[in-house]
Structure formats: C-alpha cells, structure tokens
C-alpha positions in Angstrom: -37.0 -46.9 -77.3 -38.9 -46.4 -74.3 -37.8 -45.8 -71.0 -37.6 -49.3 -69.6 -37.5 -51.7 -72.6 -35.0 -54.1 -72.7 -33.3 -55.5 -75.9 -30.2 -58.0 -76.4 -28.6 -59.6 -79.4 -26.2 -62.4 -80.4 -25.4 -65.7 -82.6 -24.8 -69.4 -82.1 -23.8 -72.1 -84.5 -26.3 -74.3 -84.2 -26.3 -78.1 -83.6 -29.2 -79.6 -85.6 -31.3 -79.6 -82.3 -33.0 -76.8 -80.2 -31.2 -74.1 -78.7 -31.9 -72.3 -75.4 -31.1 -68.8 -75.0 -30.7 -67.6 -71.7 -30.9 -63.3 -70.7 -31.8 -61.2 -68.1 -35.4 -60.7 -68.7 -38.5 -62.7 -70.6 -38.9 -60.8 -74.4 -41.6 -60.4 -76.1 -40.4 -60.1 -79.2 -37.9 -62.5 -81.0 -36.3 -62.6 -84.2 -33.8 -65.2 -85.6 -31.9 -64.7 -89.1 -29.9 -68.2 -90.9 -26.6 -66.0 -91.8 -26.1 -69.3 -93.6 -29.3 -70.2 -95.6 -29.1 -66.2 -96.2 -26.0 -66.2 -97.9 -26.4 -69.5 -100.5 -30.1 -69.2 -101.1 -29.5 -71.9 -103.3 -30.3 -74.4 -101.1 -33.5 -75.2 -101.2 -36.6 -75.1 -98.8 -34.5 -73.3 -95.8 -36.0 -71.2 -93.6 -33.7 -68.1 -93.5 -35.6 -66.0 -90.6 -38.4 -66.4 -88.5 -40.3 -63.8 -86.2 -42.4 -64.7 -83.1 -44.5 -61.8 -80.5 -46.0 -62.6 -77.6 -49.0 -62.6 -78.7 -48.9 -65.3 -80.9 -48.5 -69.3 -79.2 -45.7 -70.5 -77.6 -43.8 -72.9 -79.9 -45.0 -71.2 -83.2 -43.3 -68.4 -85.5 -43.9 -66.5 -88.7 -41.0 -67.7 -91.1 -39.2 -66.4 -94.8 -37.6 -69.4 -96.5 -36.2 -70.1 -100.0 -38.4 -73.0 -102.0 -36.6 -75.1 -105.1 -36.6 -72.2 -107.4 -35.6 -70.2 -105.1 -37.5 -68.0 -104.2 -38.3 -66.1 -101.1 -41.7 -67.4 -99.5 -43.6 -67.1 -96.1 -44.7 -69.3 -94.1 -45.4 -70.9 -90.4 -43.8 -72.7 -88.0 -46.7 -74.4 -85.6 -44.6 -76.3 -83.0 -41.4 -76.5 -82.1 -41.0 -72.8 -83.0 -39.9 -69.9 -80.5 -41.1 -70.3 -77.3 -40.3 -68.3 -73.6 -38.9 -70.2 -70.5 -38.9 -69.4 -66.7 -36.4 -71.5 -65.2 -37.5 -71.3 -61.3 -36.8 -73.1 -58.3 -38.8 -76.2 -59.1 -36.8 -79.0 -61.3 -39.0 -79.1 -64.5 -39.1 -82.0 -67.2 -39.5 -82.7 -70.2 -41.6 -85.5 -71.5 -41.4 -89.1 -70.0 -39.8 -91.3 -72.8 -41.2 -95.1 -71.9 -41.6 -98.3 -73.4 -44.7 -98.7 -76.3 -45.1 -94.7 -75.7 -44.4 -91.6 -77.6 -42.4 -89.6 -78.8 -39.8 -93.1 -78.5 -41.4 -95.8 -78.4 -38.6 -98.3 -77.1 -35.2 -98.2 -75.6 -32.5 -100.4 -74.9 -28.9 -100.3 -72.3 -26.0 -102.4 -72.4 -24.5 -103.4 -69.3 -20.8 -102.3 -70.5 -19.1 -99.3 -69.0 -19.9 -96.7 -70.6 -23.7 -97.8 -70.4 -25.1 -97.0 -73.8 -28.4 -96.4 -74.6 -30.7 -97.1 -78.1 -33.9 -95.9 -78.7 -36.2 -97.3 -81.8 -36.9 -93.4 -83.1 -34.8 -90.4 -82.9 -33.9 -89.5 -79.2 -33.6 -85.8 -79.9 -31.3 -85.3 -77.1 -27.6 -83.2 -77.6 -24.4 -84.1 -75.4 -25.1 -82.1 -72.3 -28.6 -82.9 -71.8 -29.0 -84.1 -68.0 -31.7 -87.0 -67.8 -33.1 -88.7 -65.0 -34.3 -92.8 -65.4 -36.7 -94.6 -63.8 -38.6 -98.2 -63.4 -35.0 -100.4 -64.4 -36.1 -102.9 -62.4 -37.1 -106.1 -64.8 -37.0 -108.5 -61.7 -36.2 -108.4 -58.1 -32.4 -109.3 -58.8 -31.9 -108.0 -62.9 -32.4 -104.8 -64.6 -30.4 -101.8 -63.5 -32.7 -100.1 -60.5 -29.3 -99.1 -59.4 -28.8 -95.8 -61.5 -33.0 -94.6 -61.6 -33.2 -91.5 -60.0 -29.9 -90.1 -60.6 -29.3 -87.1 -63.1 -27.1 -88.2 -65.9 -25.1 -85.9 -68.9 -25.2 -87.6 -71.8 -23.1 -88.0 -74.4 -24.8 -88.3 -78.3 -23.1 -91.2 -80.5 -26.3 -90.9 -83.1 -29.8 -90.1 -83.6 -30.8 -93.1 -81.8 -28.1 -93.8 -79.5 -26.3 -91.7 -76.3 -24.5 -93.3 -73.5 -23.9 -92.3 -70.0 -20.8 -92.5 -67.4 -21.4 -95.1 -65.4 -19.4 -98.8 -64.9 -22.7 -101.3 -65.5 -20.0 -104.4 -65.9 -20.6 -105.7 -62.5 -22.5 -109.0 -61.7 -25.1 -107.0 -59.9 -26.3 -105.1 -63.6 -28.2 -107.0 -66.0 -28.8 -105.3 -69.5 -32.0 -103.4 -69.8 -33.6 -105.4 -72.7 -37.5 -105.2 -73.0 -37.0 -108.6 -75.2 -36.3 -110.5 -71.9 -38.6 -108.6 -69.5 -42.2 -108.9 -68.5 -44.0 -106.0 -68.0 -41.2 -103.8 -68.0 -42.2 -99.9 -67.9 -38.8 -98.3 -68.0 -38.7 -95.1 -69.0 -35.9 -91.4 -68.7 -37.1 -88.1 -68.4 -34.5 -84.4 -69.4 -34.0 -81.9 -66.8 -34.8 -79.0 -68.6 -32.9 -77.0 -66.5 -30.5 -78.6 -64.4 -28.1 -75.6 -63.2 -30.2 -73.6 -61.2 -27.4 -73.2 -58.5 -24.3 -73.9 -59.2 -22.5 -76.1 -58.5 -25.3 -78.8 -56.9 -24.8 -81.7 -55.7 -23.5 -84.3 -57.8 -23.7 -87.6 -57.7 -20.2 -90.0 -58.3 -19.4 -92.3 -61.2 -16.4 -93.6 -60.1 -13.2 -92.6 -58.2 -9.6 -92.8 -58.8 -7.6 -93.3 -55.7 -3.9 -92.0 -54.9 -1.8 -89.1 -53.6 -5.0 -87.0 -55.3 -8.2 -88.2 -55.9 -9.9 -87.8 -59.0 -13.5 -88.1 -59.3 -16.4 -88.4 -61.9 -19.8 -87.2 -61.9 -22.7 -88.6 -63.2 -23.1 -84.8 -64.8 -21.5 -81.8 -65.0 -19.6 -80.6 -62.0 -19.4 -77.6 -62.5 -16.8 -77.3 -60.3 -13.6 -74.5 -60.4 -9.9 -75.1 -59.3 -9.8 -73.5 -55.6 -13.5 -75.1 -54.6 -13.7 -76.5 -51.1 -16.1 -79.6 -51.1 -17.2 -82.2 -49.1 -17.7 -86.5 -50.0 -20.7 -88.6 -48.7 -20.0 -92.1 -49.7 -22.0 -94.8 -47.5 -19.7 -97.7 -46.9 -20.4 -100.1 -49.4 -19.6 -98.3 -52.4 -16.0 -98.3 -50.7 -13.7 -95.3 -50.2 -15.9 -94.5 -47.0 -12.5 -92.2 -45.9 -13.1 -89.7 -47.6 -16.3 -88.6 -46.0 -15.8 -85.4 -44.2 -17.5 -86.9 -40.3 -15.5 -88.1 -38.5 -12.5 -86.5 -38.9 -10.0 -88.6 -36.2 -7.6 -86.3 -36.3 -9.2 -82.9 -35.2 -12.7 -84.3 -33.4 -15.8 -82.1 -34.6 -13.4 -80.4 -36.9 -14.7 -81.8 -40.9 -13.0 -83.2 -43.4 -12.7 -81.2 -46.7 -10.8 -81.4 -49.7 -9.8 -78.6 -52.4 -10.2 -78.7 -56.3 -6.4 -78.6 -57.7 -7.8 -79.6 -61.2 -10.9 -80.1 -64.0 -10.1 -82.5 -66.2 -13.3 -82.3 -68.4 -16.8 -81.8 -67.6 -17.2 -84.3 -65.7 -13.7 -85.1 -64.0 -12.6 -83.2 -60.9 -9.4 -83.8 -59.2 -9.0 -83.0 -55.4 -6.3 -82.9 -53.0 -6.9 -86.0 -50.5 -4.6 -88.3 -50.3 -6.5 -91.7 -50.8 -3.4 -94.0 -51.6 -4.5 -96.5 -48.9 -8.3 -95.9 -48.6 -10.5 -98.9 -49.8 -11.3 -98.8 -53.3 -14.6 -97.7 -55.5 -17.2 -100.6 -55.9 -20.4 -99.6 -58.6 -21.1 -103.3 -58.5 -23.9 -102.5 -56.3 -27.5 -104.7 -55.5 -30.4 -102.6 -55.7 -32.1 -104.6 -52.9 -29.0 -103.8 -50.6 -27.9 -100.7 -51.2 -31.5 -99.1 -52.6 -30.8 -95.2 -53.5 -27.9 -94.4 -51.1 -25.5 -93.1 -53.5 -21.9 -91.3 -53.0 -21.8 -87.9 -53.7 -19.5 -85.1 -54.0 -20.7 -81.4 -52.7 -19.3 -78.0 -52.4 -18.6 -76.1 -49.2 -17.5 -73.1 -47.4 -17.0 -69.7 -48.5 -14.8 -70.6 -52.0 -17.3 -69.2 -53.9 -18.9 -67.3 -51.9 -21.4 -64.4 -54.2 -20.2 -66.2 -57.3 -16.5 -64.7 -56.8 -13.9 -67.1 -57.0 -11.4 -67.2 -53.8 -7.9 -69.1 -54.5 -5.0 -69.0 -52.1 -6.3 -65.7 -50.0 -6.6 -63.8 -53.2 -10.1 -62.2 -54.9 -10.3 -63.2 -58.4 -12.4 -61.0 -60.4 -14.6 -61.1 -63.0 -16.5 -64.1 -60.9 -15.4 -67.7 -62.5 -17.4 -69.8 -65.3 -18.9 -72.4 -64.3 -19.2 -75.6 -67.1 -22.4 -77.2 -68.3 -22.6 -77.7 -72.2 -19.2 -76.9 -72.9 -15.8 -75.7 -70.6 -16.8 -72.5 -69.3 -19.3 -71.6 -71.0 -22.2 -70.0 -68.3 -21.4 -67.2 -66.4 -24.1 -66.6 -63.9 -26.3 -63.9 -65.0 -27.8 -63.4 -61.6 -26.7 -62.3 -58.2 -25.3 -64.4 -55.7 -28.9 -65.9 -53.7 -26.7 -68.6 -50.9 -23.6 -66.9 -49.7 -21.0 -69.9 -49.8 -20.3 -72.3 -51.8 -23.2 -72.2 -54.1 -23.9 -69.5 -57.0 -27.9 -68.7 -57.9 -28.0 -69.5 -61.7 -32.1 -69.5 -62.0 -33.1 -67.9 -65.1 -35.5 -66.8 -68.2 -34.7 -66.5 -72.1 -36.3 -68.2 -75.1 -35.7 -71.2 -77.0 -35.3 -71.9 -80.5 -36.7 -75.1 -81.7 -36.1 -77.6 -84.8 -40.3 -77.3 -86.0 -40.4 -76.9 -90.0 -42.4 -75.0 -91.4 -46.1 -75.7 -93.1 -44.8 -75.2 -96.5 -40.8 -75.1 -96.0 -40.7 -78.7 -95.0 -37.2 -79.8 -95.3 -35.7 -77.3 -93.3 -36.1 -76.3 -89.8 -36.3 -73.2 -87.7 -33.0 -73.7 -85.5 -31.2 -74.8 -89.0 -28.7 -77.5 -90.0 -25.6 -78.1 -87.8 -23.1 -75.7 -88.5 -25.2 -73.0 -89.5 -24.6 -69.5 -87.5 -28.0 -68.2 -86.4 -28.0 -64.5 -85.4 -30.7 -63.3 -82.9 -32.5 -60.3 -81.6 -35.0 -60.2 -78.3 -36.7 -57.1 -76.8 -38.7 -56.9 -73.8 -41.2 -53.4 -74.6 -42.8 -51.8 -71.7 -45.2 -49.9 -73.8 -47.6 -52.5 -75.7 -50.8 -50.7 -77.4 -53.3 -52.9 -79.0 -55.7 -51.4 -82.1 
C-alpha cells in the first residue's frame, strides 16, 4: 500500500434500483461481490461480481455471472455499470422525463391528496428520490402550475406509479391528464443530490395547528429534536403568525421556534403555540399566488459545525441527519457555515441496475434483497506499460 492510497469497504441490501455510495475521496478502483447470487449459484444468469478501473468508461464494468447450467462466465456491463460522482455546489439532474420523450414517454397525476403519479414505462425512481416538476400548466386556470419548481420525496407504490405529499383536492387543482390537454409539455426532473447542506430549506406541505405545530415537508427535513428554525409563509396560504418578522412582542427581536419532535421523514413538530392562528390553505391559484411558497428554515447556532446543542448541553458524536431512511447520513465532511447548516457535499461511486452483454436477466446492483459487498481504493501510484 502506498503512502497515500486510500481504500474503504462495506455492504448494502440492495433495492432492485441503483445504489449511490458516498466516501471521503473519488476511487479509482471498484469492486462489487452478490454475497447472494454467490452463495445459490443456482440461479441462473446473475451476475455475482463485477470490477470497474478508471480507466475504463464511466457506467461500464467487467462482470463474473452464473449462465443456466451454471457455470461461471465473463462478461460486460456497458451502461448503467459503476460510475464516479462529484456532488459540488451546483444542483445537478438527472434526465428531464416529458410527455412523447424518453426514457418515459407519458405521465399522468391525480388531483387527490396524496397526488399520485403514473408513468406509461417504468419510472425507475426509489422512495427517497427528490424530483423537481415543471410546465403543469394545461390552461391559464387548470393543470397544477402550483407545485412546479418545488423539490418533492417520493414515495414508490410500483414500477410505474409514486406519489408525492401534497393536498391537490382543492378547486384550484385540476388533474394533470395529457388526454384533456393541448399542447401540454409537462415534464419532472431527480435531484441527484439533494443534501448538499443540511438541513436546506424546505418547502411546506401542510401544517397542523395547536399548542405545537406540526409540519410537513415537501422532502426530507432533515431536521433534529433541539433545531431552532424559522417560517416564511406569505399570507394567503394562511398561518401568516408563525413567520418569525414581526415579532409584536419584543420589536426587532425574531420569532423562532424549536424542534420537540420528528415524526417521520418528513414530519417535524415545533414548539409554537398556533391554537388560534389562521389555518393552512394549499387550495392555491397559480395566477394569484405564482411561486411564493411557505417554507420552513433552520437558524441560529443549534447546529452549529454539525454538533448537535440541546438544552445548554454538547452532544457528541455530531447528530444524523435523515434522507433515505431515519438517520441514516452522517456528514462525512467538516462543518463549511457555522450555524444552523451542516456541509454535506460529497464524492463516492454508484452502482447501477445495467445487465450484462451475455448475463441478460440479471443486473449489476442485483435483485431486491440481495446483500452486495463492496471494495473502493483510491491509489496514488498509477504506472502504465
């Protein structure tokens, strides 16, 4: 080993869909083994491990794999392979997903609450993913313009459906049909890498008003029990009280509410007392209230370096924050805004769900449920014959 190569291992189960990786450094060598395809060899056409080196294309791999008989056979993976990423400062995307376009080439959204969404092929998406919608507009006064632009978790009911936290009930939504539009160009777009501070700012679903108020995000919070935040909800949508300017009782002092609880991923619970403050309207017209949404932010000094503060006291190690699952990401990175926000941008590898050229029925990341063991180096000495 030389003196500054870097090397890391470990194992997910994997979902059926690609996995991202994330580490402390971009390798240049990865290898992937199917603990599960490895031990029942029976099953037939499986890739069991797969190599990739930088100096081979992003997206591709050299793969072992049991056929019918089985036997052990080589192969390659083309696309969808192992790849590198470089998560920086920038939001990046994947590919925009419109009507009579590829890779789906229609989609459809109720106007129920939850709003779900059906696409004619497979949407590819895993609950988690963070996507962003645009053009919902199928006249001046139907469609639902009202929610393009803002980042939404999903959550997947099939290979062709997912549906998203938001009440589309009102009179103001329409359901996003392309039957019953003309010229309609709607399309949604991932965030490939949506936490690169934590906790953002988040946009608001809905809001629950009493002696606490609980709210949901349109994605993950990422919130802890102890955060200080903020609300900015213009006055239509309703509980304009809680905003944080003016505060009547102390002039030029702020408003600001603690996090007593996290119900789930996307359910936060703060410590205002909104018993009498007017209530949450998402019935909103596009034309009226165009893209002034409420949103919930973090503040202060809760946080501050990624250490969590609660009642005086220093908690250490610093605090999870929640994106796929409950605390599941702790930031790999030092702390880049002292306050309330936490520098999460990162670098790692993906694995992808490509098949081979020969091993067709299988794929590289495996079936759901399969544990997939990995190894990624980073070597500072590369000599070429």
């Amino acid at each position: 080993m030389a003196e500054y190569s870097k090397l890391a291992h470990g194992r997910f189960t994997s979902t059926g869909l690609s996995k991202m990786v994330t580490l402390p450094f971009i390798p240049d060598w990865v290898e992937i083994t199917n603990y599960t395809v490895g031990n029942s060899p029976a099953a037939s056409q499986n890739i069991a491990r797969a190599v990739w080196d930088s100096n081979m294309a992003q997206g591709s791999a050299m793969v072992q794999g049991y056929n019918a008989t089985p036997a052990l056979i080589n192969d390659t993976v083309s696309t969808n392979g192992i790849s590198t990423f470089e998560a920086g400062l920038l939001l990046q995307y994947g590919p925009v997903v419109q009507h009579n376009a590829t890779p789906v080439s229609d989609f459809s959204m109720t106007a129920a609450n939850p709003i779900v969404v059906t696409t004619v092929g497979s949407h590819g998406l895993a609950t988690g993913d963070v996507i962003i919608f645009s053009n919902l507009a199928q006249s001046s006064t139907t469609g639902m313009q009202q929610i393009a632009g803002i980042p939404f978790m999903i959550t997947r009911t099939g290979a062709t459906t997912f549906s998203i936290k938001w009440d589309g009930t009102g009179s103001n939504y329409t359901a996003f049909n392309t039957a019953t539009s003309t010229g309609n160009l709607g399309s949604y777009k991932k965030v490939l890498y949506p936490d690169l501070y934590f906790p953002g700012d988040k946009f608001i679903s809905a809001i629950t008003l009493g002696s606490t108020t609980t709210v949901v995000t349109t994605s993950q919070h990422q919130f802890v029990i102890g955060q200080q935040v903020a609300f900015r909800i213009p006055i239509a949508w309703g509980p304009f009280q809680l905003n944080s300017l003016p505060n009547l009782l102390i002039p030029g002092s702020p408003i600001y509410g603690y996090v007593v609880a996290t119900t789930d991923l996307q359910t936060v619970v703060v410590d205002i007392d909104s018993s009498t403050y007017t209530l949450y309207n998402a019935n909103q017209l596009f034309a009226s209230q165009g893209r002034t949404w409420p949103q919930i932010v973090a503040v202060g000094d809760v946080n501050s370096g990624g250490v969590q503060i609660s009642a005086g006291s220093v908690l250490y190690p610093p605090p999870k924050f929640s994106y796929a699952t409950l605390n599941d990401s702790n930031t790999i990175n030092g702390p880049a805004i002292q306050g309330a926000f936490v520098n999460n941008t990162r670098m790692g590898f993906i694995v992808g769900s490509g098949a081979g050229a020969v091993l067709t029925t299988g794929n590289l990341v495996g079936a759901a449920g399969n544990v997939i063991i990995w190894r990624a180096y980073l070597h500072d000495i590369n000599v070429l014959g």
